[in-house]
N, C-alpha and C positions, 0 to 999 in steps of 0.2 A: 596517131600516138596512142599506142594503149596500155593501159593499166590494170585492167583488168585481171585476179589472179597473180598477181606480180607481188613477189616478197619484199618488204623494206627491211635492209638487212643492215646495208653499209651504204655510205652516200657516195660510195667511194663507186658504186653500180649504175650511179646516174650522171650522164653527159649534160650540159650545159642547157642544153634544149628541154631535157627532160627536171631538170630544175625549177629551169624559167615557165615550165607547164603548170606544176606544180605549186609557185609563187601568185600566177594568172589564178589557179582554180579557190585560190586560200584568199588572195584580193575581193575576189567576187562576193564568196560566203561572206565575207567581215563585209562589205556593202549592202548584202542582198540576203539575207537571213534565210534560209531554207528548211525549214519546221519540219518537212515532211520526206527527208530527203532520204535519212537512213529508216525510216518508221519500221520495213517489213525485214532490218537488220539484225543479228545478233554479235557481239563483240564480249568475248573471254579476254580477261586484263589477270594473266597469270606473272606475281609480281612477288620474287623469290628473295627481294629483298629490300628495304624501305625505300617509298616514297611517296610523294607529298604532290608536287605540282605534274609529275609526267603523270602519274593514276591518277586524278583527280585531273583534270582536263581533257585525259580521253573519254574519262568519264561526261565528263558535262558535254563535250560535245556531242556526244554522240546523244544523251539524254536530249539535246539542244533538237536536234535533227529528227526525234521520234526513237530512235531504238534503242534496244535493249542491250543490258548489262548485265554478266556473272562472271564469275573469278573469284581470286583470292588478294589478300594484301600482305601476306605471311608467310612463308613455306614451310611453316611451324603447323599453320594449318592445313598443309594438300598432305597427299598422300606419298609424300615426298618423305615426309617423316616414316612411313614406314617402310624405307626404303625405293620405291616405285622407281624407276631410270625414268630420266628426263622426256628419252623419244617415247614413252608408254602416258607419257604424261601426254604429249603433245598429243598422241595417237586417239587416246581417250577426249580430247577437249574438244577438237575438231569433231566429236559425233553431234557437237549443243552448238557449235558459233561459225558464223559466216564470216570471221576474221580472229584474229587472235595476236595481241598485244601484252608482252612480255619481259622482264626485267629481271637478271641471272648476273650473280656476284662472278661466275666466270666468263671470259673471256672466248667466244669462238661457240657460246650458246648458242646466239639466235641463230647463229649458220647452219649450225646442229637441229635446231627446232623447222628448221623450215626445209631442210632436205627428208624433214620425212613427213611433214605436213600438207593434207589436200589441200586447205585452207589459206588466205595470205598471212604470214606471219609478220609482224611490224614489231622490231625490237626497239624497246623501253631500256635500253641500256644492256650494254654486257661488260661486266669486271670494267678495266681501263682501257676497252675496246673503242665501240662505235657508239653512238645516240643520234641515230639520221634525225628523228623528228624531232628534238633538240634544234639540230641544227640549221633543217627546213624554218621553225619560229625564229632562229638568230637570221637566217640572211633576207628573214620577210619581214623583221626588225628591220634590219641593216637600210634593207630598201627603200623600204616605206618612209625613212629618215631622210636616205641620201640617194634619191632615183638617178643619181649620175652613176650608182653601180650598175645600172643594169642598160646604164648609155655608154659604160666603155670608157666611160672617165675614173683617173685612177683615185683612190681614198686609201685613206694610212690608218691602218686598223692593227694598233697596240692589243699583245693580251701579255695578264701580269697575273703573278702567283703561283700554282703548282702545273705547268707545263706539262710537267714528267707521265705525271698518272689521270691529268682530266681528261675525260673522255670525250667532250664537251668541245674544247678545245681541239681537238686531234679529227674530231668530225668535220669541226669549222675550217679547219687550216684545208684539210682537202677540197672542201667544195671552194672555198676561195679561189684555188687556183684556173676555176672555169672565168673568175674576174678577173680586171686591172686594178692590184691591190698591191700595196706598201705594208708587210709586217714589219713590227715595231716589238721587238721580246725583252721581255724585261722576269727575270726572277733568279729564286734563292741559287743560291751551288748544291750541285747535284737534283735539283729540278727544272730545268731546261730545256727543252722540247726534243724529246729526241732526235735523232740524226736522221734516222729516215724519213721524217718527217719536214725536214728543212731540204731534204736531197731531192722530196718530191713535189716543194713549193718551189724549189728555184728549178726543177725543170719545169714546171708547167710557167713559168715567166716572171714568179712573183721576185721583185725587190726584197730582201729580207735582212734588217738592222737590226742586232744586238743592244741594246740598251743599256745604261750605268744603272738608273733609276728611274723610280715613279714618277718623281717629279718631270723627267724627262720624257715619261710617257701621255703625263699629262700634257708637257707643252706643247707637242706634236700632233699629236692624233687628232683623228675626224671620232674614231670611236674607239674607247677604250674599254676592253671584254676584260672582268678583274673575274677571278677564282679564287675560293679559299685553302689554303695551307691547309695539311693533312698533318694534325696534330701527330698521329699512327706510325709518320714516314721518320721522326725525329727523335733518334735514341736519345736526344739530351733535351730534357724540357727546359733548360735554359736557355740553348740556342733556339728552341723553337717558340719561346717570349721572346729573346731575341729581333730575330727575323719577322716575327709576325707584328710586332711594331713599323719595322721597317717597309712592310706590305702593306701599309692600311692609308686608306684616302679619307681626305677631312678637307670642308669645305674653306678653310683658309688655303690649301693644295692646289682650288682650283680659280683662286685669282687669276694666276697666271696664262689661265686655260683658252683656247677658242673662245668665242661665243656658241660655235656650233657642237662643240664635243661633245658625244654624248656618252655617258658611261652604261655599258650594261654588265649583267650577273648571270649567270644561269641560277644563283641560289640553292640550297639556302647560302645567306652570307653569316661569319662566324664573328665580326671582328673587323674583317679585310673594308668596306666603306663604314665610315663613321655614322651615326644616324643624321648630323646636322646635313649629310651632302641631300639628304632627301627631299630637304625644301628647297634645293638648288636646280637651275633650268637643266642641270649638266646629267640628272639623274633620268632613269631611263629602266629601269630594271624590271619594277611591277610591271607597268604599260608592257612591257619584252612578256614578262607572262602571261598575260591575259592575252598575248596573242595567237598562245598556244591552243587555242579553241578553234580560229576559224583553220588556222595550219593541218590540226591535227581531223578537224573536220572533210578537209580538203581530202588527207591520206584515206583514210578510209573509205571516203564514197567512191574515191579513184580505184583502190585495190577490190572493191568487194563489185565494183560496175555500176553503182550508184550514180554514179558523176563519170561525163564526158572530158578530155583532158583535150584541151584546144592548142594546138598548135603557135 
């Protein structure tokens, strides 16, 4: 199985085997520290539009590992501002970095970036698109929790809040369907998970329950994936106090809860978990970030030939 040169674009490119390689190579690094792994590496983190834990983890990993780091965090500061087309961007950054990590407010970027890049490309997000590496740290959460996912035992994995436009979401529900998984959907009207989305969870075998409410998603699930409401998406900021009360978990919520439930975030969170659920066993979200290091460690040694992908 090889990785080598290979774009991370959409998870939607990788088979269950090449997942499960992927989860293997991100296990090891989080057990077995490798300092010198990317050292004679270069990696450009061209990030067109804010962020916090995806730049900032590729970052550190790769600092973790020995190599080096350039980019931007702005596209106020590339030459983007003065017009430059995107594939001239990419064309230009590939002459400095032996991989290239990327985050574009539209939609069908990184597809764009990596069909004209020699380099591997690993998309940091696009619009309400994809987020693979996002989603590689959720399911090596998921796992590392409840290793019955990866023995073919089913688990009921709730996501609540903006459906519609998380990308986050829409990444996770695909790779899901390589598992034995029960979704559990719960959120506002008119944020709902789209339809093709649902069309291509119940072909790939998945169960999939509509929900009344939180509470309901509380009492069920093995893991509940919460997202925050897109203030933006709500022409009436009434309704959207409204609603955004009605989305939020608070540690009397999870009385009722499993003992094993565990709640995670992609973050930031706005509102949507209250801070009391953080001293609760049920909370899960940082631990979920911090494990975007050995994940995102993983991706890169794989795509640049650093790292062997074991079968």
């Amino acid at each position: 199985m090889n990785f080598h040169g290979r774009h991370i674009i959409s998870i939607a490119d990788f088979n269950r085997a090449e997942i499960l390689a992927v989860l293997r190579a991100s296990r090891e690094l989080a057990e077995r520290p490798r300092p010198e792994l990317l050292a004679k590496r270069q990696m450009a983190t061209l990030f067109f539009e804010p962020s916090t834990r995806t730049r900032l983890s590729f970052e550190a990993a790769m600092h973790r590992c020995g190599g080096q780091v350039i980019g931007f965090s702005d596209a106020a500061s590339s030459s983007t501002k003065k017009g430059e087309s995107l594939a001239d961007t990419i064309r230009m950054v590939e002459q400095y970095a032996d991989v290239i990590v990327m985050r574009h407010p539209r939609d069908g970027s990184a597809r764009l970036a990596s069909s004209v890049s020699r380099v591997p490309v690993i998309n940091g997000g696009d619009g309400a698109n994809q987020h693979p590496s996002q989603t590689f740290l959720d399911l090596f959460t998921i796992a590392s929790l409840f290793p019955q996912l990866e023995r073919g035992e089913e688990l009921k994995i709730a996501f609540a809040g903006d459906l519609k436009y998380g990308r986050t979401v829409h990444s996770l529900v695909t790779a899901l369907g390589h598992f034995r998984v029960r979704l559990l959907l719960v959120a506002p009207d008119g944020l709902e998970l789209p339809e093709h989305y649902l069309t291509e969870a119940r072909a790939a075998g998945l169960e999939v329950d509509i929900l009344p409410s939180l509470q309901d998603a509380v009492n069920q699930a093995d893991v509940l994936y919460m997202t925050r409401l897109q203030e933006e998406r709500f022409p009436d900021p009434l309704e959207f106090d409204h609603i955004k009360a009605t989305y939020r978990i608070t540690a009397a919520m999870l009385r009722s809860a499993r003992p094993e439930l565990r709640i995670l975030h992609p973050l930031p969170r706005v509102g949507e978990i209250a801070p009391d659920v953080d001293a609760t066993p049920h909370a899960h979200y940082f631990q979920q970030a911090g494990n975007g290091i050995p994940v995102r460690q993983a991706l890169v040694g794989l795509v640049t030939g650093s790292l062997e992908a074991k079968s």
